[in-house]
Every structure is written in structure tokens, then in C-alpha cells.
C-alpha positions as CSV (number, residue, x, y, z in Angstrom):
1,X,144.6,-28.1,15.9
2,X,145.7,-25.8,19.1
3,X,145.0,-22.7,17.0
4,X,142.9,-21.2,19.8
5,X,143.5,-23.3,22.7
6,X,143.9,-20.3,25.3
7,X,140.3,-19.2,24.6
8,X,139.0,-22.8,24.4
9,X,140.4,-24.9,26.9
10,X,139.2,-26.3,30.1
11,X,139.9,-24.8,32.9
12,X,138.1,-26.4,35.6
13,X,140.7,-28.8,36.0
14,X,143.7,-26.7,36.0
15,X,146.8,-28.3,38.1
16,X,148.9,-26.3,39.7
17,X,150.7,-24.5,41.0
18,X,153.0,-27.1,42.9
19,X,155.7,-25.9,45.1
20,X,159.6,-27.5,44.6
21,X,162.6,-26.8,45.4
22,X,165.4,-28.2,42.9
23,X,169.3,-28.0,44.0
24,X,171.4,-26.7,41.5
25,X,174.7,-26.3,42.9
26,X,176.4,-27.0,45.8
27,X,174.6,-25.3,48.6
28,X,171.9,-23.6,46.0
29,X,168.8,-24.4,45.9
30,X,165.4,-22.7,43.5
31,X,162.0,-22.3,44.3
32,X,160.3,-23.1,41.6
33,X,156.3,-23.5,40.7
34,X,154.8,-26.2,38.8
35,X,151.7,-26.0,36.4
36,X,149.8,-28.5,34.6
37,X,151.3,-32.3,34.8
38,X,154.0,-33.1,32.3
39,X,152.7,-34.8,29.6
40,X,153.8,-37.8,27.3
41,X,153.1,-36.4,23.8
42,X,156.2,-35.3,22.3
43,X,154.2,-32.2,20.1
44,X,153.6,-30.9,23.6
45,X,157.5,-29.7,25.1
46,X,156.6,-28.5,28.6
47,X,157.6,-24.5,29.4
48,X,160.0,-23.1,31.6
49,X,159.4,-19.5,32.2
50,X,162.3,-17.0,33.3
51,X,161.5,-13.9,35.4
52,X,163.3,-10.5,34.9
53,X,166.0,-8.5,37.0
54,X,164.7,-7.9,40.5
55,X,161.4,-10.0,39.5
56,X,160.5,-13.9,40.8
57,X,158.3,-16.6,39.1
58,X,154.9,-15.2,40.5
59,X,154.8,-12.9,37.7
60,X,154.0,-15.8,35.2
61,X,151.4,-17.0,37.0
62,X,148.6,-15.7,34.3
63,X,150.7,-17.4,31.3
64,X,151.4,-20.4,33.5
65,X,147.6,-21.3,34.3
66,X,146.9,-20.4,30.6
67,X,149.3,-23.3,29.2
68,X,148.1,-25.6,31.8
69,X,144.9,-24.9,30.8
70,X,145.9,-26.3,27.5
71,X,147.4,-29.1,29.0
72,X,151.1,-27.9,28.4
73,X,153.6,-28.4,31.5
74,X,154.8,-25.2,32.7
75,X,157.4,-24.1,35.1
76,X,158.5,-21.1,36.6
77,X,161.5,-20.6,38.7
78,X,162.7,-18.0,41.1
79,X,166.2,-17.6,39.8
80,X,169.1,-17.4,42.6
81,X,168.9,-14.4,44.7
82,X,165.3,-13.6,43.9
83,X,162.1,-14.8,45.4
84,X,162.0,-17.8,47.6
85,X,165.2,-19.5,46.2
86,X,168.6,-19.2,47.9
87,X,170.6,-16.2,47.7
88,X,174.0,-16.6,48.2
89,X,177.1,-14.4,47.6
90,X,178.2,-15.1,44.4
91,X,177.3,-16.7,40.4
92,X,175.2,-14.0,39.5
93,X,176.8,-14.0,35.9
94,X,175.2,-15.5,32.7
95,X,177.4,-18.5,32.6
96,X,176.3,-19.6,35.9
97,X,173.1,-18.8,35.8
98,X,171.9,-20.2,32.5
99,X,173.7,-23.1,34.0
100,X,170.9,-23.1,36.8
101,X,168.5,-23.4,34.2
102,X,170.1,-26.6,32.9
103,X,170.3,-27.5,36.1
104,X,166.1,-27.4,36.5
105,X,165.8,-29.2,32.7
106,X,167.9,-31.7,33.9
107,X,166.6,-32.5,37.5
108,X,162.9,-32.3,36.2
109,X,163.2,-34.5,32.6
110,X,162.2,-31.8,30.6
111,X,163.0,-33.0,26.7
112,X,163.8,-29.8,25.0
113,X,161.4,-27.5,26.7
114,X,160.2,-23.9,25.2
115,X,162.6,-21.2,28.0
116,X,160.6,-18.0,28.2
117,X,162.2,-15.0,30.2
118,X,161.4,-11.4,30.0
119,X,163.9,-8.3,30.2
120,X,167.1,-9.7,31.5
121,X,165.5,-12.8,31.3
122,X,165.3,-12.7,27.8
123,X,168.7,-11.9,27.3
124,X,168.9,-15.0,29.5
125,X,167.4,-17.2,27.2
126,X,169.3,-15.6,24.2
127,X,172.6,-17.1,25.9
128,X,171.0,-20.4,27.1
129,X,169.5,-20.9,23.2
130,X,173.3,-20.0,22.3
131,X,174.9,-22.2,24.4
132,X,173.0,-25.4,24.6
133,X,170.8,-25.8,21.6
134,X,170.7,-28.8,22.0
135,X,168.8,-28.8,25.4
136,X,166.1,-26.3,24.3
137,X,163.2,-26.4,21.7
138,X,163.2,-22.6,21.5
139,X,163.3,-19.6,23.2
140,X,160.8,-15.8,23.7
141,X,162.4,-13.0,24.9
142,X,159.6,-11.1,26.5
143,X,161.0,-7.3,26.2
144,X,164.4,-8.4,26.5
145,X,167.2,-10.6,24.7
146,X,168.2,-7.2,22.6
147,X,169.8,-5.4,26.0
148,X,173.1,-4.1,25.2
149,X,173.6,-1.6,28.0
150,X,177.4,-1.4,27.5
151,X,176.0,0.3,24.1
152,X,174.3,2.7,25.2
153,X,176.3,3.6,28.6
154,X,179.8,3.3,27.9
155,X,180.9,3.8,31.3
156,X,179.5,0.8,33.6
157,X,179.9,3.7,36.4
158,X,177.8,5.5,34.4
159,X,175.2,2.2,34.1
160,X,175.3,1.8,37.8
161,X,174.3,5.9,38.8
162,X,171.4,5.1,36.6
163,X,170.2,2.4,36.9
164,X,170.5,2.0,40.2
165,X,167.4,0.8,41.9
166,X,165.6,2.5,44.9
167,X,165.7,1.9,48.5
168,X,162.5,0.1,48.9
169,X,163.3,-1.5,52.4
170,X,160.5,-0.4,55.0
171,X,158.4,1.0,52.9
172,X,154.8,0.0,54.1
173,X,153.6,-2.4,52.6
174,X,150.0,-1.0,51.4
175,X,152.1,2.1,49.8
176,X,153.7,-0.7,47.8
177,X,150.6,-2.2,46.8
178,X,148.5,1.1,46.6
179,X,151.5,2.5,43.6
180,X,151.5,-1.0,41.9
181,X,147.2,-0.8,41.6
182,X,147.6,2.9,40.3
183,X,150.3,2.7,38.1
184,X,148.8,-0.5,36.3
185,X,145.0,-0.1,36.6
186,X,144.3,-2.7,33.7
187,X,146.7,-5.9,35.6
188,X,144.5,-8.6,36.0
189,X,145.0,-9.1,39.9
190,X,147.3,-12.1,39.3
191,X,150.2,-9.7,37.7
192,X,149.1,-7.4,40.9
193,X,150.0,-10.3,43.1
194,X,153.0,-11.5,41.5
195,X,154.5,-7.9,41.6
196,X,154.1,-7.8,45.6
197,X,155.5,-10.8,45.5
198,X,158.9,-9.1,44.5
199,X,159.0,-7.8,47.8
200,X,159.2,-10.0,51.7
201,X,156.1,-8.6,53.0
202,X,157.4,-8.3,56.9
203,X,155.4,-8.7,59.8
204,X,155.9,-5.2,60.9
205,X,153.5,-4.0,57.9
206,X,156.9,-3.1,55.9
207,X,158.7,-4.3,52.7
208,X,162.2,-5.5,51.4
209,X,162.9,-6.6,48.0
210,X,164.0,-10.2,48.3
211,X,167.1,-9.2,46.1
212,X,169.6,-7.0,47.7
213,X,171.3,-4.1,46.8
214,X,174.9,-6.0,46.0
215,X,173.3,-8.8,44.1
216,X,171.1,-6.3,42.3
217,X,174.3,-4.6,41.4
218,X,176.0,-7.6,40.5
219,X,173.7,-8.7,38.0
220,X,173.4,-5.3,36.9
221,X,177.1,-5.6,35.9
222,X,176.7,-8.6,33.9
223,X,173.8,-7.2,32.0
224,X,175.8,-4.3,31.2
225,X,178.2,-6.8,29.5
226,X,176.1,-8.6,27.8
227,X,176.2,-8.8,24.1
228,X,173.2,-10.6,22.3
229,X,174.2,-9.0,19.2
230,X,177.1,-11.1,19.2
231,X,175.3,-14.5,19.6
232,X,171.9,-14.1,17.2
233,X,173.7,-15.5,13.9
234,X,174.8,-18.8,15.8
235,X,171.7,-19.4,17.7
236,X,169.8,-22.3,15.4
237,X,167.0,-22.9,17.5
238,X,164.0,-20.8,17.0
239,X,163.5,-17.5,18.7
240,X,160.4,-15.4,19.7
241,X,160.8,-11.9,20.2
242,X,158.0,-10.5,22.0
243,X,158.8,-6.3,23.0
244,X,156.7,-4.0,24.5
245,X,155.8,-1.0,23.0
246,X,154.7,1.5,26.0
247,X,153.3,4.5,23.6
248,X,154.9,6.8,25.9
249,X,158.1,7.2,24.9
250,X,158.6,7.6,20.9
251,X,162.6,7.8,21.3
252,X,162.8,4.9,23.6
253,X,160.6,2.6,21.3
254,X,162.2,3.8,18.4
255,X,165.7,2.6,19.7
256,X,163.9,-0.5,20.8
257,X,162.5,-1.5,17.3
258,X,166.2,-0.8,15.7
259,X,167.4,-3.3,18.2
260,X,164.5,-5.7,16.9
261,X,164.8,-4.8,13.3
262,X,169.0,-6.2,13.9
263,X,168.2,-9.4,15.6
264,X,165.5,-10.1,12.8
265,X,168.2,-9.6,10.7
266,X,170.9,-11.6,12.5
267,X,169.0,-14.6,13.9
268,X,168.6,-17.1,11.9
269,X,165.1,-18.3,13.0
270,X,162.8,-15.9,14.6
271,X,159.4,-14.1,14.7
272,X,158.2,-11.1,16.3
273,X,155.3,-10.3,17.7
274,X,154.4,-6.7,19.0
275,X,152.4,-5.5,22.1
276,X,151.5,-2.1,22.3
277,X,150.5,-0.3,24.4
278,X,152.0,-2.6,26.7
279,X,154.2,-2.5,30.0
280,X,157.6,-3.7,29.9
281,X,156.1,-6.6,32.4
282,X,153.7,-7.6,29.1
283,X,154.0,-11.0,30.7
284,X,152.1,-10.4,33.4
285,X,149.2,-7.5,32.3
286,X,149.0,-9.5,29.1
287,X,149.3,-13.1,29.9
288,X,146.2,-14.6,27.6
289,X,148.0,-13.1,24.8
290,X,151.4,-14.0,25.5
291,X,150.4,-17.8,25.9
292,X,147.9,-17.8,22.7
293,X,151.5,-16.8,20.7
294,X,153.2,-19.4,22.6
295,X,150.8,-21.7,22.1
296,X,150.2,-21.2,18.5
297,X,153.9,-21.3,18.2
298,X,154.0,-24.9,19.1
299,X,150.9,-25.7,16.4
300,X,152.4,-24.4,14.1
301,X,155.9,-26.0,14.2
302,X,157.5,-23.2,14.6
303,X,159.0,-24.5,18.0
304,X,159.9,-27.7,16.3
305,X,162.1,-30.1,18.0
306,X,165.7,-29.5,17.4
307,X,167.7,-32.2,15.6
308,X,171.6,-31.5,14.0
309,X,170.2,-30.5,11.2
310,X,168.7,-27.8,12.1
């Protein structure tokens, strides 16, 4: 009955977004933003949506409004270090971090919600549907949960010369905002918006990325240790793989479907859906698209409640 519920909903009356702040540790507190109200109906789990590496819960903003335009709760969350939320020294690992996201379920009721995250958020997801199945309905990956870094860059010293991200701080802000306009012309303005939002816009005109350099490096680390591969055949709640295929890069994308084509083999559960040509921030230049899947994933029981014998 929700086949088409992005395109036909109301959206007049769309809640949200609502502004919290949740403690989830001693001393650590998210930022997160709420959409929609939660409902009652227990064939409509709310969301909680995961941002990526260097990212913050602006970003989800299109698919946000779309589910709570459909009447599903949705959540996003700045995760620690990132955005609005605190950012303190240390517990940038998975462990601790997937723990925060327990840490959200728990403080806001959610029963078994659907976790979205993209990039390293999906790998994020990957490890929160592994470790506490019993908490989530289901997981997407959004161009992520197949990272494996440590694969393809033996040498994390090797990882880190790489991948190691620019010295935005004092840029001007307009130059930031002029590159993100040019080198995404088809965003809808929301996505433009929630990719500033990466950035403390400073009163001097200039930008810093709200997630330094050490934490950056930090999570980077524990990315480059992650192994999904190694989790997919116990994970027995369903999973959504969602990748991006740019069109730009046939090598790339080639390597990327290989990673696909294993964790279709190895998860138990799972369905993939393909967006190309998309950016690797799909979530936010695709958001209609994203949440119809999502949606649709719910109607057709494919996110179905997890009980032990699943």
C-alpha cells in the first residue's frame, strides 16, 4: 500500500526538523535532527540516518523530509566529532561509535529502527547490524559497508599519504560554496546546503571543517581496519546495498561492483539497488530516490521486524 508513497504523500504538513541533543557517554553529547513525529504503527519502524567520514546529518535532509512526508519518523545524527555534536579526544573506533548509535535508539524509544549510513557510515551500519541485531530492523549502506581499505593499501602509512584530506581551514567561504555548486550542478539546493554545512562558516567570511585533522586521521585508521567481509555471513537482519556508480571511472566501479557482487554472496539477506551516474554522496543529489527504495523496502516486508528466528 506505500508502493509510491514519496511521490504521493502530503507534504504540506511535514514536521521537522527538530533540534536535540542526546548524551551518549560521559561528557558526549550528539546533535541530532528530528523529522516527522514517531508513530504508533508497528509496520512503520522510524529511521535513523548515519552521515559519512568528514560529513554531519544535514546531508540527509532531502531523504529525511521525504520519509516524513510519508509519515515515517526519521533521525539524523551528527556523529561525535562532526557537525554540531561534541568532539572530544578520543572513541573514534567502531566499537564506540556504533555504541553511540545505541545510545540514540535507546534514549529516543526507537523499536528496531531501519540505520541508514553512507560511505563509512555504511560500513558503520554493517558493524551495528553485526553486533546488535537485535536492536535494528535493518540496515542501507549508501556507497559504503564494502570498504576494506587495509585491502587495497597494505601499508596504513600508505592509507594515510592518500587519503589524507586537504587543508580547508580559511578558505573563504563563497570559494567553498562556489566549487560545491560547480562540481554538483544537478544537487537539489538542500544537498548544496548540507555540504556547507560540513564546514563552521566563521564570521571572518572563512571556513573550518568541524572535524579536525587528528580525528579525521583517527577515524581514517579504523576504517582502514575495517573488515565487512568478515561480518556479512553472520549479519541476519536484512541489508540494503545502495553504491554509486559515477560513470567516470570504469576501474574504480569495476572494483566497486566485485566488492558488491561478494557481499551479495556472503550476506545472508540483502538487495541491491544501483545509482548511476551518481555521486558517491547519492544520498544527498538523489534523495527522492533513495527514500522511494527505503520506503518500498518497508512495504514490502523486506525490512521485517527481527524475531530469533530470523
Amino acid at each position: 500500500m506505500w508502493g509510491n508513497l514519496v511521490e504521493s504523500a502530503h507534504t504540506g504538513g511535514v514536521i521537522g526538523p527538530e533540534e536535540k541533543r542526546i548524551e551518549v557517554a560521559d561528557g558526549v553529547s550528539l546533535h541530532t535532527l528530528h523529522w516527522g513525529t514517531p508513530a504508533v504503527e508497528a509496520d512503520r519502524p522510524a529511521f535513523l540516518l548515519v552521515h559519512g567520514l568528514a560529513s554531519n546529518a544535514r546531508l540527509w535532509d532531502g531523504v529525511a523530509s521525504q520519509l516524513a512526508a510519508a509519515g515515517f519518523h526519521a533521525i539524523s545524527v551528527d556523529l561525535r566529532g562532526h557537525g554540531q555534536s561534541d568532539k572530544p579526544d578520543r572513541g573514534y573506533d567502531f566499537a564506540t561509535i556504533t555504541n553511540d548509535l545505541l545510545a540514540v535508539i535507546e534514549h529516543e524509544g526507537l523499536d528496531r529502527p531501519v540505520v541508514a549510513g553512507q560511505s563509512w557510515g555504511g560500513n558503520l551500519v554493517i558493524e551495528l547490524a553485526w553486533s546488535a541485531p537485535e536492536r535494528v530492523r535493518g540496515v542501507c549502506a549508501v556507497d559504503g559497508g564494502m570498504i576494506e581499505l587495509g585491502t587495497h593499501m597494505p601499508s596504513w602509512n600508505a592509507c594515510a599519504d592518500a587519503l589524507r584530506p586537504p587543508d580547508l581551514v580559511g578558505m573563504r567561504t563563497s570559494r567553498m560554496e562556489g566549487f560545491i555548486r560547480s562540481a554538483h550542478p544537478n544537487w537539489p539546493e538542500a544537498g548544496i546546503q548540507g555540504a556547507m554545512a560540513n564546514f563552521h562558516q566563521r564570521d571572518d567570511g572563512t571556513i573550518a571543517p568541524w572535524l579536525t585533522l587528528d580525528r579525521h586521521m583517527k577515524i581514517l585508521r579504523s576504517l582502514w581496519e575495517h573488515r565487512p567481509t568478515s561480518l556479512y555471513e553472520e549479519i541476519v537482519v536484512p541489508v540494503m546495498l545502495a553504491p554509486a556508480d559515477t560513470g567516470q571511472n570504469p576501474s574504480w566501479t569495476s572494483d566497486k561492483r566485485e566488492a558488491i557482487e561478494t557481499a551479495e554472496r556472503l550476506l545472508p539477506n540483502s538487495r541491491t539497488h544501483w545509482f548511476a551516474p551518481a555521486d558517491h554522496d547519492l544520498h544527498a543529489q538523489h534523495p527522492d530516490r533513495l527514500a522511494q527504495h527505503l520506503i518500498d523496502a518497508i512495504a514490502d516486508g523486506f525490512f521485517s521486524p527481527y524475531t530469533e528466528d530470523n
